[in-house]
C-alpha positions as CSV (number, residue, x, y, z in Angstrom):
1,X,13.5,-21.2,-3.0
2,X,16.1,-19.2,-0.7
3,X,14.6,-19.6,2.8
4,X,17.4,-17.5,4.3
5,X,15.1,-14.5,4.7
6,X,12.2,-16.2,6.1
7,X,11.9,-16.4,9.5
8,X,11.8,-20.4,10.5
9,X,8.4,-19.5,12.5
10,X,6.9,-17.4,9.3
11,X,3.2,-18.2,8.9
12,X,2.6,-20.6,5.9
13,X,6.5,-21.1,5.5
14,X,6.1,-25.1,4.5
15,X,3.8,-24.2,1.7
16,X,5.9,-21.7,0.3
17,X,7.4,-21.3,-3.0
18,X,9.3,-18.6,-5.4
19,X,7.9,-18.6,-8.9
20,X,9.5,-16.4,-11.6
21,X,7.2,-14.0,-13.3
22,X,8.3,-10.8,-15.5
23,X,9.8,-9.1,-14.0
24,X,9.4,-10.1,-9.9
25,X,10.9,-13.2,-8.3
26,X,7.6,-14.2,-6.3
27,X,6.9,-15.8,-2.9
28,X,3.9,-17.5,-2.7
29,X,2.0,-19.6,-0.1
30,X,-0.4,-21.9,-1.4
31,X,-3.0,-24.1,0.5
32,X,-5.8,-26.2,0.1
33,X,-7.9,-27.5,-2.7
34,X,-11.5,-26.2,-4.8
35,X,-11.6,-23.1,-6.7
36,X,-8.6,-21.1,-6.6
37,X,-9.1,-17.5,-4.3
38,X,-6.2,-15.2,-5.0
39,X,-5.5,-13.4,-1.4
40,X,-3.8,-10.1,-1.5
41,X,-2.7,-8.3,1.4
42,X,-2.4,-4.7,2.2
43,X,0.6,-2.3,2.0
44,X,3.1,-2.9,4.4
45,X,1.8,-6.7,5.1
46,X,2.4,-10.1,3.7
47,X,0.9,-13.5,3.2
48,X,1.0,-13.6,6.9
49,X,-1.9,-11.3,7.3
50,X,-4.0,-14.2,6.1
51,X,-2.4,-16.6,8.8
52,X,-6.0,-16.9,10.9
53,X,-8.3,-16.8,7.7
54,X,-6.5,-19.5,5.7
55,X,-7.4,-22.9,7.5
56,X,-11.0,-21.4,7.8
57,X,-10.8,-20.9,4.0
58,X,-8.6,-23.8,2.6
59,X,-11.0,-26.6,3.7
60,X,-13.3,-25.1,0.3
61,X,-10.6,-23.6,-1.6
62,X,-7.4,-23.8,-3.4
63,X,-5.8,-20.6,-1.7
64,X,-3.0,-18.6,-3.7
65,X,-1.3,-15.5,-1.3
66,X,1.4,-14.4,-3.4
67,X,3.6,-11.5,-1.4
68,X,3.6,-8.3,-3.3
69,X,6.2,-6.7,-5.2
70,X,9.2,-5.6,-3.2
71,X,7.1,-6.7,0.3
72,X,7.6,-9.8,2.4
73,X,9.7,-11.8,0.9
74,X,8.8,-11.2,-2.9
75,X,11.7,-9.6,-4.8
76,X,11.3,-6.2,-7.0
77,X,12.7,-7.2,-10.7
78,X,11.2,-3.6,-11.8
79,X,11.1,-1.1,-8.7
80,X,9.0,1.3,-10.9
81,X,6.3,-1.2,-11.3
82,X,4.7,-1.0,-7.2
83,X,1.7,0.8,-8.1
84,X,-1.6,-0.3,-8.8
85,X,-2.1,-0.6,-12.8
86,X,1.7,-2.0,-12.7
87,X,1.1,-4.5,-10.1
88,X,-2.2,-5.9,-11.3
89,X,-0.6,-6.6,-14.4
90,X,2.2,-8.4,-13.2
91,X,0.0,-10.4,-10.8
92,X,-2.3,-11.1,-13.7
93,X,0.6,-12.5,-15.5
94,X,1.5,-14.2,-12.9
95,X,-1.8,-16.4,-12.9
96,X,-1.8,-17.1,-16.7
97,X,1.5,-18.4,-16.6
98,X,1.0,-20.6,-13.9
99,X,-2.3,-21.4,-15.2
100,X,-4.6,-20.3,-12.2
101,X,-8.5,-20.5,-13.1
102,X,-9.0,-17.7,-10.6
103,X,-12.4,-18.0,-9.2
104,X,-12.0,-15.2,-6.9
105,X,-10.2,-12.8,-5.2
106,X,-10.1,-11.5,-1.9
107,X,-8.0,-8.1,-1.3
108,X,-7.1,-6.6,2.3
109,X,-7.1,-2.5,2.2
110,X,-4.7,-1.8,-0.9
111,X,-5.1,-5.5,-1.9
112,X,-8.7,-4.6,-2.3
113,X,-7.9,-2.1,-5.1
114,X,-5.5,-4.1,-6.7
115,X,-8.1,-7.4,-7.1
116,X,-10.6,-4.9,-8.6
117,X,-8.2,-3.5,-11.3
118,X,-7.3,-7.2,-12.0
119,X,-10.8,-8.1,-12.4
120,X,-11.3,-5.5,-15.4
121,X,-7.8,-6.3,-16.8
122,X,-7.5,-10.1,-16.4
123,X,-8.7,-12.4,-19.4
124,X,-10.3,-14.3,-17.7
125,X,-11.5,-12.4,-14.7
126,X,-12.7,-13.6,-11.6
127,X,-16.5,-14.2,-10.9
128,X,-16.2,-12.4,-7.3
129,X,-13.9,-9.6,-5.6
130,X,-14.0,-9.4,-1.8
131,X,-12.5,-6.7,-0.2
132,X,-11.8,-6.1,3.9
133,X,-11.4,-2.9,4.8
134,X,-10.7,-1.5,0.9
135,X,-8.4,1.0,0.5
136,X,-11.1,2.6,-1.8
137,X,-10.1,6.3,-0.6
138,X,-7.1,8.3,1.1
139,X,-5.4,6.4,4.3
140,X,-6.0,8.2,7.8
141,X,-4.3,8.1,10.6
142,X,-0.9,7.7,11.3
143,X,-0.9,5.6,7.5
144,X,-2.3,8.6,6.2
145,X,0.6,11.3,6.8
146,X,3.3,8.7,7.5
147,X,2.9,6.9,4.2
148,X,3.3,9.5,2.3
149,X,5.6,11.6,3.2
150,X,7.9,8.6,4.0
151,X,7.1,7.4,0.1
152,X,8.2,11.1,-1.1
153,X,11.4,11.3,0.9
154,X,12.5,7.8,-0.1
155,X,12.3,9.5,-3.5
156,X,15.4,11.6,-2.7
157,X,17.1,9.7,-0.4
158,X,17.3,6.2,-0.8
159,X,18.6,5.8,2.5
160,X,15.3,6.7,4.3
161,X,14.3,2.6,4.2
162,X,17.3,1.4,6.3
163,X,16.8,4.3,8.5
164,X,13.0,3.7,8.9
165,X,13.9,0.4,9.7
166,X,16.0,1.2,12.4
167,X,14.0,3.8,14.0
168,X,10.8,2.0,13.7
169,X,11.7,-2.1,14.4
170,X,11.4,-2.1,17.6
171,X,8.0,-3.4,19.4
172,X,6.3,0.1,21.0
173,X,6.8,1.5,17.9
174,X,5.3,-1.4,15.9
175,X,2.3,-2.0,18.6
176,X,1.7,1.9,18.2
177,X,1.6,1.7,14.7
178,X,-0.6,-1.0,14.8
179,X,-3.0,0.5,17.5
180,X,-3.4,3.2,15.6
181,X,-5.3,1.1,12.8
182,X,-8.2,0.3,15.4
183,X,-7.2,-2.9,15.8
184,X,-5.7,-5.0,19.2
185,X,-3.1,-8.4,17.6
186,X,-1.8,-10.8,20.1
187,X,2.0,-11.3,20.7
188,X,2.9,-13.0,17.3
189,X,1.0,-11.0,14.9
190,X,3.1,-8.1,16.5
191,X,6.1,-10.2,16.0
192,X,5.5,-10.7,12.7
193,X,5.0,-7.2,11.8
194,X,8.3,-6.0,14.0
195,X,10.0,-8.7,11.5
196,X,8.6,-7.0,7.8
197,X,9.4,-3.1,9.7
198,X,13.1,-4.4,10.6
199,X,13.6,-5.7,6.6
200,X,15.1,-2.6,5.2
201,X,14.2,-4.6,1.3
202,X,10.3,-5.0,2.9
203,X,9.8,-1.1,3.6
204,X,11.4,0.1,0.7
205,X,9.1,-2.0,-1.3
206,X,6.3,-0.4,0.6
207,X,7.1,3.2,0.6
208,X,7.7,2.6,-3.5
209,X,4.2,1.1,-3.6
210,X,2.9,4.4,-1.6
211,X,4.6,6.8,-4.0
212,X,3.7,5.6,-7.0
213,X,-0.3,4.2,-5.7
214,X,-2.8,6.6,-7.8
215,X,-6.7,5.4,-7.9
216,X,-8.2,8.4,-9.8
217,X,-8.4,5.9,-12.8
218,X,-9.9,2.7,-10.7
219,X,-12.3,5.0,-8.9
220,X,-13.8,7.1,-11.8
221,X,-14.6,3.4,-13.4
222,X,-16.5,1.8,-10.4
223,X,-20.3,2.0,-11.5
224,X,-18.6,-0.2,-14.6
225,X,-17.6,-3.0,-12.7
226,X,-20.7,-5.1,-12.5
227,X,-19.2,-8.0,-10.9
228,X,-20.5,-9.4,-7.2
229,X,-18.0,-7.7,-4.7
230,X,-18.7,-7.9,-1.0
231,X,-16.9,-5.2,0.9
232,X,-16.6,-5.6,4.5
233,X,-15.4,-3.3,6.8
234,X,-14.3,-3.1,10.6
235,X,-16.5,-0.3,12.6
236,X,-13.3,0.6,14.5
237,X,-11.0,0.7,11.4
238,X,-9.1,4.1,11.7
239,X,-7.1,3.6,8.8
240,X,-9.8,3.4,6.6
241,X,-12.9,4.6,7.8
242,X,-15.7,2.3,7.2
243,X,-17.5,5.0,5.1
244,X,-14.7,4.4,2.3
245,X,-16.6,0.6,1.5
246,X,-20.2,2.3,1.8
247,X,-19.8,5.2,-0.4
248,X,-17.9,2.6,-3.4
249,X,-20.3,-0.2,-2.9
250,X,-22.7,2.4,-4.1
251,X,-20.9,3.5,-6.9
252,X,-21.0,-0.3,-7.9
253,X,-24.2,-2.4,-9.3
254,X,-22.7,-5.6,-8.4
255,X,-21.8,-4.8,-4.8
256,X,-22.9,-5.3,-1.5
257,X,-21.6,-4.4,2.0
258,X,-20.9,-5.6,5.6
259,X,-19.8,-4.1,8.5
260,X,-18.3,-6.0,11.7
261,X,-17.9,-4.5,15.1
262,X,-15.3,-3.7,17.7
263,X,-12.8,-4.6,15.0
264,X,-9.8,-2.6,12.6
265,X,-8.3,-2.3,9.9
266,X,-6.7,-5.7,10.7
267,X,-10.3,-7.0,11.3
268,X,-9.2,-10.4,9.7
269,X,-6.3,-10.8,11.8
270,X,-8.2,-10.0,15.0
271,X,-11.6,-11.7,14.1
272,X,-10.7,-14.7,11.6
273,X,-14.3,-16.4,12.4
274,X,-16.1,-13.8,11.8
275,X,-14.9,-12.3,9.0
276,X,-14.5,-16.1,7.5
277,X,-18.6,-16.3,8.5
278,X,-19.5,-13.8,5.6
279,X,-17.1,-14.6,3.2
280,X,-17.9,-18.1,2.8
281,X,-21.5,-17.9,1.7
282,X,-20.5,-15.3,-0.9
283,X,-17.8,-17.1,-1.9
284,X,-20.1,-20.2,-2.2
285,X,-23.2,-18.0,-4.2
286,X,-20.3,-17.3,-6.7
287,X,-17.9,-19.8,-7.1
288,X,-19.7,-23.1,-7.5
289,X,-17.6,-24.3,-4.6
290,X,-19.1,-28.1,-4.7
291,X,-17.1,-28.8,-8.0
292,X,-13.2,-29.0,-8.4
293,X,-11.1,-27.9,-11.0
């Protein structure tokens, strides 16, 4: 794999690899042993996110965090494939050709979506979805006007990523942005972030997954999915309100919910115990996690 891109400090960088999977050239971190847990991140994130949640997890699981399409440092073989039926595909592809018995996946805001449409397309679907903080609605906040406009713009102007990466990388703008999510990150995650806002290839992958992200179809099949799903949410998230998990957990049969306080929309960034503390058990209720593939 080409490291040049990868910062030498990157979370996760030593268990990093690039696996080629119509039509993306993937980056994915991999860690531990037991079941395999798909983790997918959020729009405008990366494997990072999980940095605090994976040696909690990895102990009990064989953990997969694959970077999506055109974000991180995953590379966009087909730009018009970053929304969510096109993605969940490709990422469903991805585990049957690399032979992943996915127990379970566990998606962060737009991750969240994306692990529920792979769970009704995959053939052999997982046997729980966690979501933290599920993008299961519109974004607020700055996310929620930036985003999209940003995503419409870049339609027109393909210059609009490099210049968003200039205006934007530097760190007030980056704590601001973060801030406005409801959630507090120490010095690194903020340096981690400033690093994905800087790579003009990172925000142009995540303004294309804003423009083309549409969950009319995902939403109007909820009360079919009958699959465990734990959503927790962060009472301070303000990028997506926690009464976006309430209201689809019941619109599901199979799902339950959790709410944390004092914490974001980065909740498992801020709080990694915590969040980790109800995870776990429902992880463990569903995936048989004594036995090893």
């Amino acid at each position: 794999m080409d490291f040049a891109r990868i910062p030498p400090d990157w979370p996760g960088r030593a268990n990093m690899r690039r696996i080629s999977a119509r039509p993306h050239q993937w980056c994915v971190l991999e860690q531990g042993a037991g079941p395999v847990v798909l983790l997918l991140h959020g729009a405008g994130g990366a494997s990072h996110s999980f940095r605090a949640l994976l040696p909690l997890l990895a102990p009990h699981y064989r953990l997969i965090a694959p970077d999506l399409p055109g974000q991180g440092f995953t590379r966009a073989g087909a730009r018009q494939r970053l929304g969510l039926d096109a993605m969940a595909e490709d990422l469903a592809r991805l585990c049957a050709e690399q032979g992943w018995p996915v127990a379970a996946i566990i998606g962060h805001s737009a991750g969240a979506a994306v692990a529920l449409r792979m769970a009704e397309i995959m053939a052999a679907p997982p046997r729980a979805v966690v979501g933290i903080n599920a993008a299961l609605g519109a974004f607020e906040g700055v996310a929620g006007f930036l985003f999209p406009l940003l995503a419409k713009v870049m339609a027109l102007n393909p210059l609009v990523p490099r210049l968003f990466a200039r205006l934007w990388g530097n760190e007030a703008r980056v704590q601001s942005l973060l801030a406005s999510t409801g959630s507090t990150l120490d010095a690194a995650g903020v340096a981690h972030y400033l690093a994905l806002v800087r790579d003009p290839d990172h925000v142009e992958g995540t303004l294309g997954m804003m423009a083309q992200w549409k969950l009319d179809g995902l939403m109007a099949r909820l009360p079919q999915l009958a699959l465990p799903v734990l959503l927790i949410a962060g009472a301070r998230d303000r990028a997506v309100p926690p009464q976006v998990s309430r209201d689809a957990v019941a619109r599901m049969p199979g799902a339950r919910y959790a709410e944390l306080p004092g914490l974001g929309h980065l909740m498992h960034e801020e709080a990694a115990d915590q969040t980790a503390a109800l995870i776990l058990p429902f992880l463990a209720a569903h995936t048989r996690a004594d036995q090893r593939p």
